[in-house]
TITORVEX-141071 format. One record per residue: chain; x, y, z of N, C-alpha, C in turn. Coordinates in steps of 0.2 Angstrom, whole numbers. Example, Ala and Ser with C-alpha at 12.3 -4.5 7.8 and 13.67 -1.06 7.14 Angstrom:
BEGIN
  ch    npx    npy    npz   capx   capy   capz    cpx    cpy    cpz
   A     66    -28     39     62    -22     39     66    -16     39
   A     64    -11     35     68     -5     36     64      0     39
//
This chain:
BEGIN
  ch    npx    npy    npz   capx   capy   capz    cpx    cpy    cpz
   A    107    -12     71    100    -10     71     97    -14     77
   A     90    -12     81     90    -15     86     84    -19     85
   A     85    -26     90     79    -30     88     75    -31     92
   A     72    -25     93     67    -25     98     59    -26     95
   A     56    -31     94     49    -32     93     43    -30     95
   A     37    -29     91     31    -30     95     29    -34     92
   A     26    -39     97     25    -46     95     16    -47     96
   A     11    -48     92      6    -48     96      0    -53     92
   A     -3    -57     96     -9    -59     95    -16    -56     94
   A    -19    -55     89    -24    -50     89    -29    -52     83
   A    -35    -49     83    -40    -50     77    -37    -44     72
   A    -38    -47     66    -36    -43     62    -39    -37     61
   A    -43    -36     65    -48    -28     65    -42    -23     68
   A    -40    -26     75    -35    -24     78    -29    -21     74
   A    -25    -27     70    -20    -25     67    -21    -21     60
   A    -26    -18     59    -26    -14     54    -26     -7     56
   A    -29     -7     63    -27      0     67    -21      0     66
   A    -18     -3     69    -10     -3     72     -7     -2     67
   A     -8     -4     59     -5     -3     54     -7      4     48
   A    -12      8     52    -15     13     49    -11     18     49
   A    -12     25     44    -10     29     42     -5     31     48
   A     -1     34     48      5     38     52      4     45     52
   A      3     46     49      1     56     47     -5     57     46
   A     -5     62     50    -10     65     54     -8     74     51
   A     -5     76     52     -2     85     50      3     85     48
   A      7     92     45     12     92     46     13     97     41
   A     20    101     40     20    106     35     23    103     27
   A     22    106     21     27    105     16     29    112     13
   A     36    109     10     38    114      5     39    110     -2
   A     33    110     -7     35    105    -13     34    110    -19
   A     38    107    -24     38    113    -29     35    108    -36
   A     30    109    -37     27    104    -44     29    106    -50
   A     32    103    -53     34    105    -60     32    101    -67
   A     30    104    -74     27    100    -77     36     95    -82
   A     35     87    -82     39     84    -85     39     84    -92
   A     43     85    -95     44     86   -103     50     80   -104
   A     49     75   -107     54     71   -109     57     68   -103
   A     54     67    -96     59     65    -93     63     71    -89
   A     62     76    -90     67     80    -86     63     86    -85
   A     66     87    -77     59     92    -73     67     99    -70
   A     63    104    -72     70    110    -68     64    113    -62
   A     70    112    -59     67    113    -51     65    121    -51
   A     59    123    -47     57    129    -50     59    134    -42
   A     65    133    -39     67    136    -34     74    138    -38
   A     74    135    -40     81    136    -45     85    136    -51
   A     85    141    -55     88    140    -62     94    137    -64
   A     99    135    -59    104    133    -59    105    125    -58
   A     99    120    -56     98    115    -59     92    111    -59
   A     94    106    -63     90    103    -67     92     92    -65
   A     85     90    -62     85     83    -60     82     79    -65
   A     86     73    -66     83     71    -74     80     62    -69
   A     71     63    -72     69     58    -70     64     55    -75
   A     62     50    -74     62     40    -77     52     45    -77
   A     51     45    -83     42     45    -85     37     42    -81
   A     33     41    -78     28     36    -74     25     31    -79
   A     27     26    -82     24     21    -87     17     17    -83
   A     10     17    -85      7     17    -82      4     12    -87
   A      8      4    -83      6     -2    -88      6     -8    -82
   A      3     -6    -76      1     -9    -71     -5     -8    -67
   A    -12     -9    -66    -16     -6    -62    -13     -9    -55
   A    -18     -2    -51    -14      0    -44    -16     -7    -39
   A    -21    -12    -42    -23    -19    -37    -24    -23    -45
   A    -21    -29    -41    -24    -37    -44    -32    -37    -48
   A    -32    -36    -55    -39    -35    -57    -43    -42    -55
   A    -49    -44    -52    -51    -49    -52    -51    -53    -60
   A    -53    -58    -57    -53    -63    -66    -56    -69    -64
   A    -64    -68    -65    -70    -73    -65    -76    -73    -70
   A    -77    -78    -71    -83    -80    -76    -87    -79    -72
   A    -92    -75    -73   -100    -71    -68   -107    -76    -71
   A   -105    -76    -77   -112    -78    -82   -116    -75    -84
   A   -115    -66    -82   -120    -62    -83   -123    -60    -77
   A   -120    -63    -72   -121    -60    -64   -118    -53    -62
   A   -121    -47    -61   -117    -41    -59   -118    -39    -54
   A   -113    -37    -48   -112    -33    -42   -112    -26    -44
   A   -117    -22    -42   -117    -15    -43   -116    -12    -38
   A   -111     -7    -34   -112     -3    -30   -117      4    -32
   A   -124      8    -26   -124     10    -28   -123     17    -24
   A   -124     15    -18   -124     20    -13   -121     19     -6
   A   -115     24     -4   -112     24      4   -116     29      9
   A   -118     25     15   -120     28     20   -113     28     25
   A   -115     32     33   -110     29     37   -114     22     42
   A   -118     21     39   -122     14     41   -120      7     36
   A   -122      9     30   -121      4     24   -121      5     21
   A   -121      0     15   -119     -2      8   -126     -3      5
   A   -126      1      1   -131     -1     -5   -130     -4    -11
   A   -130     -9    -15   -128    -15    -20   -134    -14    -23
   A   -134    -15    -28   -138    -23    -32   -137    -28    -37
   A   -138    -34    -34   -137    -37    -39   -143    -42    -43
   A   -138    -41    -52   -143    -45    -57   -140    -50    -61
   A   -147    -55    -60   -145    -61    -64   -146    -62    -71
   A   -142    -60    -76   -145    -61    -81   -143    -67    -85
   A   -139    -72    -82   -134    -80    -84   -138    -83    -90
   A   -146    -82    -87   -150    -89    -90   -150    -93    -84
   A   -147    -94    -77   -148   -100    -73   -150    -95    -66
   A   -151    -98    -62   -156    -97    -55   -148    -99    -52
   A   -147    -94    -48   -141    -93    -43   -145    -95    -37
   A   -138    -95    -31   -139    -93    -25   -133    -85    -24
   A   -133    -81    -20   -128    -78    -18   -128    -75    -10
   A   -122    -76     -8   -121    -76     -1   -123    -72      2
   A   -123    -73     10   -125    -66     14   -120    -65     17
   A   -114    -68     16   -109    -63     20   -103    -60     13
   A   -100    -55     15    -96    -52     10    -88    -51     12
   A    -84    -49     10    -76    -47     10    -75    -39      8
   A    -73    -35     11    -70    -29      9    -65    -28     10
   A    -61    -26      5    -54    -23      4    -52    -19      3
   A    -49    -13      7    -44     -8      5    -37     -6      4
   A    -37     -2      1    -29      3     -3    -24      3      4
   A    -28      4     11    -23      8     16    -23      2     22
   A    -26     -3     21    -28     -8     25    -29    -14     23
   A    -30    -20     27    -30    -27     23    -39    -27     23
   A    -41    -31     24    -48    -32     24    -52    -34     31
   A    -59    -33     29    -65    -36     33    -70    -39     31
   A    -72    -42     34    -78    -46     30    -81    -54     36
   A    -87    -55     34    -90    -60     37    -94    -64     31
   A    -91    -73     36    -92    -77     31    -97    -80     27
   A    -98    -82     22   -108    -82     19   -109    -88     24
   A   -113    -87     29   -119    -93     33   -125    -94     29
   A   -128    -89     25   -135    -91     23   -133    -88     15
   A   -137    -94     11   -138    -92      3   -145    -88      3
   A   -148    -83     -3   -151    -84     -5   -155    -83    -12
   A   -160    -87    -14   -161    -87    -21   -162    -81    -26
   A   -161    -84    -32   -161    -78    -37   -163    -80    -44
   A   -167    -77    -45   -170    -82    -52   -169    -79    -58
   A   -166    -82    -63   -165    -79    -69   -168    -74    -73
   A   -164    -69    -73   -166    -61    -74   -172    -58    -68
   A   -170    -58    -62   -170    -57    -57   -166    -49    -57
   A   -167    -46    -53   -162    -39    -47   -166    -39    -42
   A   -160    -38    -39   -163    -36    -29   -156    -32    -27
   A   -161    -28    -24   -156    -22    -20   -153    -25    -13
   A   -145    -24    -14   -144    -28     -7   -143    -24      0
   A   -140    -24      5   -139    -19     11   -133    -21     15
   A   -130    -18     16   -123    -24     20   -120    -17     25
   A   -126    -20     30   -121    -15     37   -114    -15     37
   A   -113     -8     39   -105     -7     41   -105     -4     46
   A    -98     -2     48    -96      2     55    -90      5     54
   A    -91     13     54    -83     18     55    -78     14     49
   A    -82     13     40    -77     14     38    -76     20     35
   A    -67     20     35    -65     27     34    -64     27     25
   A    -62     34     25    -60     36     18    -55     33     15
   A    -56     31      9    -53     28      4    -56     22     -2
   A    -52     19     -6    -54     15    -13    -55      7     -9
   A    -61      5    -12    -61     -2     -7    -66     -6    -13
   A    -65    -11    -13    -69    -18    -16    -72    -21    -12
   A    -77    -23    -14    -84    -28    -12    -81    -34    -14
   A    -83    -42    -11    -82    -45    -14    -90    -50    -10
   A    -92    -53    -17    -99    -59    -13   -100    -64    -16
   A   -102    -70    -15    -99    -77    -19   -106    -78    -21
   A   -108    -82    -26   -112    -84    -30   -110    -92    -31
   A   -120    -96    -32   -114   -104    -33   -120   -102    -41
   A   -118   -104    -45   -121   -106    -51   -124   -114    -50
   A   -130   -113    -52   -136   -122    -53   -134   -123    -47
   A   -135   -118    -40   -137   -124    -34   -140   -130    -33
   A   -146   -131    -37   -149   -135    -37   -148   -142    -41
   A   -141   -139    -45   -138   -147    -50   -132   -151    -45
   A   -130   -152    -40   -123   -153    -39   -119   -157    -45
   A   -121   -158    -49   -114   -160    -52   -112   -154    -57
   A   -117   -151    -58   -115   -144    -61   -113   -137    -56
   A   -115   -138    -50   -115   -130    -48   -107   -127    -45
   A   -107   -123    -47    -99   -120    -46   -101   -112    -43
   A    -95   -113    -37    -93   -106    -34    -90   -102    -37
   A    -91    -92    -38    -90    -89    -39    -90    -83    -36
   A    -85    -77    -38    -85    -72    -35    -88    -65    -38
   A    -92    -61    -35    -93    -55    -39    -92    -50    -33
   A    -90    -45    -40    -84    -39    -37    -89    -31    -39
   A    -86    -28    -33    -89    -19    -34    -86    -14    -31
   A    -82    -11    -36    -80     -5    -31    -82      0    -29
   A    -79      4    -24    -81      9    -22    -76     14    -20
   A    -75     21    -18    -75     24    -15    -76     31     -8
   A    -75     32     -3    -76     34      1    -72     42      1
   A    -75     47     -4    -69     54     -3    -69     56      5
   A    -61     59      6    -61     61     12    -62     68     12
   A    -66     70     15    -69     76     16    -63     79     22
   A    -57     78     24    -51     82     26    -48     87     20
   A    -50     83     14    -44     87      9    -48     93      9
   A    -44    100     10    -49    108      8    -51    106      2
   A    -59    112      2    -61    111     -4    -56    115    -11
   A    -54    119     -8    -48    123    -13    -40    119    -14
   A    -41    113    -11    -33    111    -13    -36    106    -21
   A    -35    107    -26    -35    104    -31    -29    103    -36
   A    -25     98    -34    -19     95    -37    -18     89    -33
   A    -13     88    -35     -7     85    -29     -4     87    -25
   A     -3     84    -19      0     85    -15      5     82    -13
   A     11     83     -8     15     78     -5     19     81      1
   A     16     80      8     21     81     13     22     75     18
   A     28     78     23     32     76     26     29     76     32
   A     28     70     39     25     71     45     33     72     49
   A     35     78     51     42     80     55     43     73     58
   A     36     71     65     39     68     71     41     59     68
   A     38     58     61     42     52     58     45     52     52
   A     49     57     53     57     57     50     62     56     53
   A     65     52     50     73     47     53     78     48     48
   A     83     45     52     89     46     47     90     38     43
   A     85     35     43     83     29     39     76     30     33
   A     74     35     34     66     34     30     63     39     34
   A     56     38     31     52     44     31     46     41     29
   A     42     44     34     33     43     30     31     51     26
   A     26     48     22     27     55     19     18     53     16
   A     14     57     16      6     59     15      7     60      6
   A      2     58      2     -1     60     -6     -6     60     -5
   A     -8     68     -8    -16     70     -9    -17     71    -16
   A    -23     66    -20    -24     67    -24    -30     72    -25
   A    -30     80    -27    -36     84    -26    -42     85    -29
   A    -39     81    -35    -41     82    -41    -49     78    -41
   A    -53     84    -44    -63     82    -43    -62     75    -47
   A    -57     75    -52    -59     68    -55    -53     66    -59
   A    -53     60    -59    -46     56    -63    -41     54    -58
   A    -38     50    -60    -30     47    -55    -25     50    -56
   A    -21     48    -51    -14     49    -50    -10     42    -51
   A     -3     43    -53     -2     35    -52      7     36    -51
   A     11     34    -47     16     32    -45     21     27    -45
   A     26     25    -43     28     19    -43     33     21    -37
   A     38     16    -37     43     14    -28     47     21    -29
   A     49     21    -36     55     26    -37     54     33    -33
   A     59     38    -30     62     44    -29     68     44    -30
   A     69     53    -25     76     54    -25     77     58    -20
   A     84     58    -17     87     60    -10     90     68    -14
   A     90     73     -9     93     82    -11     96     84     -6
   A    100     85     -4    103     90      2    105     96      2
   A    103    101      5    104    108      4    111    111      6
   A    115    112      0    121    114      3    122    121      0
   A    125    124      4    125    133      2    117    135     -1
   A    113    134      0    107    134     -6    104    133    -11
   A    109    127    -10    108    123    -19    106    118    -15
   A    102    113    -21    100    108    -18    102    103    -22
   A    106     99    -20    110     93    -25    109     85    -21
   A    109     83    -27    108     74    -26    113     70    -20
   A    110     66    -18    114     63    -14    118     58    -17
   A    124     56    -16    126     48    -19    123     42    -16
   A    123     39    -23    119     33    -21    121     27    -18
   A    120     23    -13    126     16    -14    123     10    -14
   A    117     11    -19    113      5    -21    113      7    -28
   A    106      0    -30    104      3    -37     96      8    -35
   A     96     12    -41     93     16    -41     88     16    -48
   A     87     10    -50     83      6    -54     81      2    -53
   A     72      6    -50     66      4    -48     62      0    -55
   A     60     -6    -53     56     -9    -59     50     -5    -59
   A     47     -6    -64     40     -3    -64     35     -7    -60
   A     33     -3    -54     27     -6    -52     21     -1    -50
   A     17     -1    -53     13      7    -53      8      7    -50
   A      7     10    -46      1     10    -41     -5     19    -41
   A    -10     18    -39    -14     24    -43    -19     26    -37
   A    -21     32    -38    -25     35    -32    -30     37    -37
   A    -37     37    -32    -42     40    -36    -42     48    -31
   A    -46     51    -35    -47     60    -34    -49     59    -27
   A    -49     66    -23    -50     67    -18    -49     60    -11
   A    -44     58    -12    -40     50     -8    -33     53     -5
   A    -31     50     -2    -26     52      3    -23     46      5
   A    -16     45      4    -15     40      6     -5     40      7
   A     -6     38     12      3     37     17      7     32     15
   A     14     34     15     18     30      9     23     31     15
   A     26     23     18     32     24     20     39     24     16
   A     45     29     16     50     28     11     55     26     16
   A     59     19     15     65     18     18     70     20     12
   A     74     22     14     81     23     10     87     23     12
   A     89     18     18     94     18     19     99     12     16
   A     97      8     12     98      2      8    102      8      2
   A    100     12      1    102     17     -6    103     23     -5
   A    103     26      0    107     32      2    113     30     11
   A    111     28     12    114     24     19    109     31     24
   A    111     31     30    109     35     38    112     42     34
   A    107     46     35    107     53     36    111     56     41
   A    114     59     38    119     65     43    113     71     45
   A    115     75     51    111     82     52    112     86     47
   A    107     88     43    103     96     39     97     94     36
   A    100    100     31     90    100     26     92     95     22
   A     85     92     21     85     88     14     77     88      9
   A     79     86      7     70     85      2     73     79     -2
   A     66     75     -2     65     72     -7     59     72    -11
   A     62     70    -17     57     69    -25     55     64    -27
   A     49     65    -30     44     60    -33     41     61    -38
   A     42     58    -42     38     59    -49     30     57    -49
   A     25     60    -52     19     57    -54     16     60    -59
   A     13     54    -64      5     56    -68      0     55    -68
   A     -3     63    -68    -10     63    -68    -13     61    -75
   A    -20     58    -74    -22     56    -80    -30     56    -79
   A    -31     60    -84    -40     64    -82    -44     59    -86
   A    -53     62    -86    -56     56    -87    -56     55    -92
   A    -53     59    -99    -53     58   -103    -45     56   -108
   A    -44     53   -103    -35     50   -105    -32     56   -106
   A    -30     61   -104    -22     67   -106    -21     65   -100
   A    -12     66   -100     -8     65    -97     -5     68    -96
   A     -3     70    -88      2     77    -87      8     73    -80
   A     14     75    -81     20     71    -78     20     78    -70
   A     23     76    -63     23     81    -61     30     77    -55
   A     34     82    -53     38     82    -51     36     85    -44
   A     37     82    -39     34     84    -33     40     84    -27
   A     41     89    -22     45     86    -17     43     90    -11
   A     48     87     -6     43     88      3     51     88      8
   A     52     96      9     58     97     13     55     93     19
   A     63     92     23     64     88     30     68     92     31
   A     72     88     40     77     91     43     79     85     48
   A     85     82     47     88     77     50     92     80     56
   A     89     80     62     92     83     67     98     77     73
   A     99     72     69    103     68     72    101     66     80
   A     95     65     82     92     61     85     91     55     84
   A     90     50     90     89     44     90     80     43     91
   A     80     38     84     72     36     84     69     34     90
   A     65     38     91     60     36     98     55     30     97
   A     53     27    103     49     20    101     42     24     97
   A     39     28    103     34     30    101     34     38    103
   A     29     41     99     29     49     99     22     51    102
   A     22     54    109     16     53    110     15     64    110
   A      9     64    107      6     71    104      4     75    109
   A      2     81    107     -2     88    113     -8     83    115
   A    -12     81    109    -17     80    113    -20     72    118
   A    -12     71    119    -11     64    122    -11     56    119
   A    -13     58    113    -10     53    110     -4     49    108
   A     -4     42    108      1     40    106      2     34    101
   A     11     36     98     10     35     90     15     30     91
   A     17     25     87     22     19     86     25     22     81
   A     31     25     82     37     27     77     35     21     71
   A     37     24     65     38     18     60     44     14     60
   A     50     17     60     55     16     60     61     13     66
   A     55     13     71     56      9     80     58      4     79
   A     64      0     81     65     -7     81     64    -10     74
   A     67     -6     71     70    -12     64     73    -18     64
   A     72    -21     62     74    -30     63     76    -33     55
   A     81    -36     56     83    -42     50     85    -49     53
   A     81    -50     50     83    -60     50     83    -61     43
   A     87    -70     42     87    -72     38     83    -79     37
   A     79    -80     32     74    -86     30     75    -89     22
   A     73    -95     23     76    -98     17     66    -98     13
   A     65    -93      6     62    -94      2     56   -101     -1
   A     50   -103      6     46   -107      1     45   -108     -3
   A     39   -102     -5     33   -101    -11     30    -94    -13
   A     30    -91    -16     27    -86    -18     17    -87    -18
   A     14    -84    -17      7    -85    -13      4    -78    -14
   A     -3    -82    -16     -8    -74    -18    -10    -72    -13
   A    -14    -68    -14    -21    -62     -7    -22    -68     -5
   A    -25    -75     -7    -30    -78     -3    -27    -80      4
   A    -21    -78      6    -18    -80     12    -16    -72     17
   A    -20    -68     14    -21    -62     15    -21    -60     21
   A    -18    -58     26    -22    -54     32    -18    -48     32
   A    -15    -45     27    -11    -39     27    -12    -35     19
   A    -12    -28     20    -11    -26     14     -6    -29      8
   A     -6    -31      1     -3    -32     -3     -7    -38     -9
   A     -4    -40    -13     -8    -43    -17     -4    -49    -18
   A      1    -50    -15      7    -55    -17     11    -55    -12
   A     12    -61     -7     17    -61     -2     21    -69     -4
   A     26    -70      2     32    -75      1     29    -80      6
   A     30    -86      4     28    -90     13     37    -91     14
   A     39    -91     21     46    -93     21     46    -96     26
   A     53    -98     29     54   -103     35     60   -100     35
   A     61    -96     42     65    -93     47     71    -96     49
   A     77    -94     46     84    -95     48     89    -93     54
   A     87    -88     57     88    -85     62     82    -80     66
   A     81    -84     73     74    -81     77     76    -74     77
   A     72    -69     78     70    -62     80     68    -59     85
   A     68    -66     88     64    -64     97     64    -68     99
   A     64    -68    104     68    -74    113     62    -78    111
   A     57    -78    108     53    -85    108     53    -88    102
   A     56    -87     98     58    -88     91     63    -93     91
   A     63    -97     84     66   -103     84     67   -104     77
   A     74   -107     74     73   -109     68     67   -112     63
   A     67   -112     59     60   -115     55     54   -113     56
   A     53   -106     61     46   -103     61     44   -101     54
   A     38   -102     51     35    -99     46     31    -91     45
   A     34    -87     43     31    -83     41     29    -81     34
   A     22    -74     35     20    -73     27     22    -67     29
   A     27    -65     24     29    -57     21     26    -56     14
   A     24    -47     14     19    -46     11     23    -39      3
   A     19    -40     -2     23    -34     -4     19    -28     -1
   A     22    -23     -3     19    -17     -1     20    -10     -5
   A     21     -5     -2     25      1     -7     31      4     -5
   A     32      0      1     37      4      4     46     -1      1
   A     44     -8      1     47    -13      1     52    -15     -4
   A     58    -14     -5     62    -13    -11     65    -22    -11
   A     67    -24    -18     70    -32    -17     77    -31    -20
   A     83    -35    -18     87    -34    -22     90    -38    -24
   A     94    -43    -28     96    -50    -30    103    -53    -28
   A    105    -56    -29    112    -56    -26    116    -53    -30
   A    116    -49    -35    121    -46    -36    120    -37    -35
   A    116    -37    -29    111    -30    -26    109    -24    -32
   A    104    -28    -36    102    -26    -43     95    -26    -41
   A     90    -21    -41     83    -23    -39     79    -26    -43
   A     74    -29    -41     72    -34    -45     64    -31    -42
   A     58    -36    -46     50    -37    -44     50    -40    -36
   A     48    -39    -36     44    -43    -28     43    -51    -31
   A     38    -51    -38     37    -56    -42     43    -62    -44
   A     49    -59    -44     55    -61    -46     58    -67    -44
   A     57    -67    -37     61    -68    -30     60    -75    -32
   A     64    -80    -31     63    -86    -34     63    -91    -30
   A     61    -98    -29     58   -100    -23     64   -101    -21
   A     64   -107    -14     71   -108    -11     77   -104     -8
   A     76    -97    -12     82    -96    -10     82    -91     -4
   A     88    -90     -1     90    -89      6     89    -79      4
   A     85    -77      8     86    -69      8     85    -66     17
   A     89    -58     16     89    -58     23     84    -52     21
   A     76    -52     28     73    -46     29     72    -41     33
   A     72    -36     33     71    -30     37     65    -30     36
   A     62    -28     43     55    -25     42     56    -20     49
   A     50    -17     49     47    -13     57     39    -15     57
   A     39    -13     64     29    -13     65     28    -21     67
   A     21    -20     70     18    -27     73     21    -34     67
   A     20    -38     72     21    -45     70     12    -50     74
   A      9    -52     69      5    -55     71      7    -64     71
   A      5    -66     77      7    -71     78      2    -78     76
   A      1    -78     71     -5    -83     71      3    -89     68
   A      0    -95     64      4    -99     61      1   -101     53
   A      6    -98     49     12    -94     49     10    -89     52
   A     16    -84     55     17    -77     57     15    -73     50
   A     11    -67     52     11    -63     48     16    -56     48
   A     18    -56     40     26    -48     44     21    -44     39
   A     21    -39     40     16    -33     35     20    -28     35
   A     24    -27     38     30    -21     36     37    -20     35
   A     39    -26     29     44    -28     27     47    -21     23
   A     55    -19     23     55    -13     21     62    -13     15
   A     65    -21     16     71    -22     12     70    -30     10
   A     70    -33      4     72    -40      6     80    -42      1
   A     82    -44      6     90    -45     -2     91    -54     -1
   A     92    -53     -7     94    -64    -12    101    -62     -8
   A    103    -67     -3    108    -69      0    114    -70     -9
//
């Protein structure tokens, strides 16, 4: 594999461009089928049948907040492409302050946000509408975050707190007539390593929800049969969820569990459920033909209309680091809810040196596997020990380094 980097110092504004969706168009051929027990017959053909793992949906899709408010609540009420309209109310019993700057988060992106410079007061059983300019935020599920001190006015009692608001952002791309699910394949990034691959969730209301797991098919004679596997292919449960008319890009690496792709057709499979607003659950078997033409990954793929795109799959990289500490969002400058702090075993770039520290982040794409090459949680990964990682995509160089598109990690 080759270790060619991009290595870059930037505001995190920047790097969430660089880290944005991949897929832009692209065609699919996917056949939805309804799951019964666990087992979906592929509706191209009577002659077989792929038996798959139920979506257990005993995870939500982000880290639920967990704070004592006091009876303080963030409302979201209205998106403009200007601002945010909030309100918030004091019903505690005590006279707050609450901050003017805030934090937003999204599903496809890490965050933005400015810091609170000014408090201002709020008196018990108080509301006020709040307004928090924005710029070009695009479609998608995102969280408000805004700090509160309870008893400004006592220090020996007053204590900082966080209040939370969701939102979303429908993407007015999806046709008005496509109502389901969707899943297709962007041709120009597919590899014989992995694949980015688009989910439309169409649906006017209720979630989808998914997990790491698929499956690899190759079209022989016109049958379409499984790959062999040379990993394990017992994905933990880790369940992540869309809301209705949202769209969002999933990088699959699969060359840790199927190895490089030879040239023809293939497809792969994914399983999901849907779950409406009043709890029924329906399982759906989805899949999105490719064609592995035995090309070598291009750095970047640049389009008709003159744009250009940073392959996903460009310059894959492994090094080995010996496992610090496992570490929440708050050290956050990359999509995920849980990353690794590590210290570097072997450099990855001519300016690199042993014991550099980096933060690797989970994600969707990112499988873990243990020393005995069993996959395991991301949560699992135990301190100290020696694991080697693969990743692609920027490297932000602050201290520690941030890696955000970690793609493999294996326990030495």
């Amino acid at each position: 594999m080759r270790s060619k980097k991009i290595l870059i110092g930037i505001s995190y504004a920047a790097l969430c461009l660089a880290l944005m969706t991949f897929v832009s168009c692209g065609y699919v051929t996917y056949v939805p089928g309804y799951v019964n027990g666990g087992v979906s017959m592929d509706k191209t053909s009577d002659s077989y049948a792929h038996e798959t793992k139920p979506i257990v949906v005993d995870v939500p899709m982000t880290k639920e907040p967990s704070t004592e408010n006091f009876g303080v609540t963030l409302e979201f009420l209205e998106y403009t492409p200007q601002a945010l309209r909030l309100i918030i109310t004091n019903n505690s019993g005590y006279n707050i302050k609450y901050g003017s700057g805030y934090e937003i988060t999204g599903n496809q992106w890490g965050y933005a946000g400015v810091w609170d410079d000014d408090y201002y007061d709020l008196s018990t059983g108080e509301q006020r509408e709040i307004y928090i300019l924005i710029q070009d935020l695009r479609p998608g599920e995102f969280q408000l975050t805004k700090n509160i001190i309870i008893e400004p006015d006592n220090p020996g009692a007053a204590k900082t707190y966080s209040l939370y608001a969701k939102f979303a952002i429908e993407n007015t791309a999806i046709p008005p007539d496509e109502q389901g699910i969707t899943m297709i394949m962007e041709p120009d990034f597919t590899a014989p390593v992995g694949a980015t691959i688009e989910i439309t969730n169409g649906f006017e209301s209720g979630r989808i929800y998914f997990d790491k797991s698929y499956w690899l098919q190759r079209n022989t004679d016109g049958l379409w049969q499984d790959l062999p596997e040379i990993g394990s292919n017992n994905f933990p449960h880790n369940t992540r969820s869309l809301a209705s008319r949202q769209v969002l890009p999933l990088k699959i690496y699969w060359a840790w569990l199927y190895g490089e792709l030879t040239p023809g057709e293939y497809r792969i499979g994914k399983n999901f459920l849907y779950r409406t607003d009043d709890g029924e659950d329906s399982q759906y078997d989805l899949y999105a033909t490719f064609t592995i033409d035995g090309k070598s990954i291009p750095d970047q793929i640049i389009r008709d209309d003159g744009s250009s795109w940073l392959h996903p799959f460009s310059g894959i990289t492994t090094f080995r680091a010996e496992v610090t500490e496992l570490i929440d969002s708050d050290h956050r400058v990359s999509d995920g809810d849980i990353g690794l702090l590590v210290n570097s075993l072997t450099p990855f770039w001519e300016a690199g040196k042993i014991g550099d520290p980096f933060y690797i982040w989970d994600n969707l794409t990112v499988a873990v596997l243990d020393s005995n090459d069993e996959q395991i949680g991301f949560t699992d990964i135990p301190q100290d020990v020696i694991v080697d990682i693969t990743f692609s995509g920027p490297v932000l160089t602050t201290l520690p380094g941030q890696i955000g598109g970690a793609l493999l990690i294996q326990i030495v």
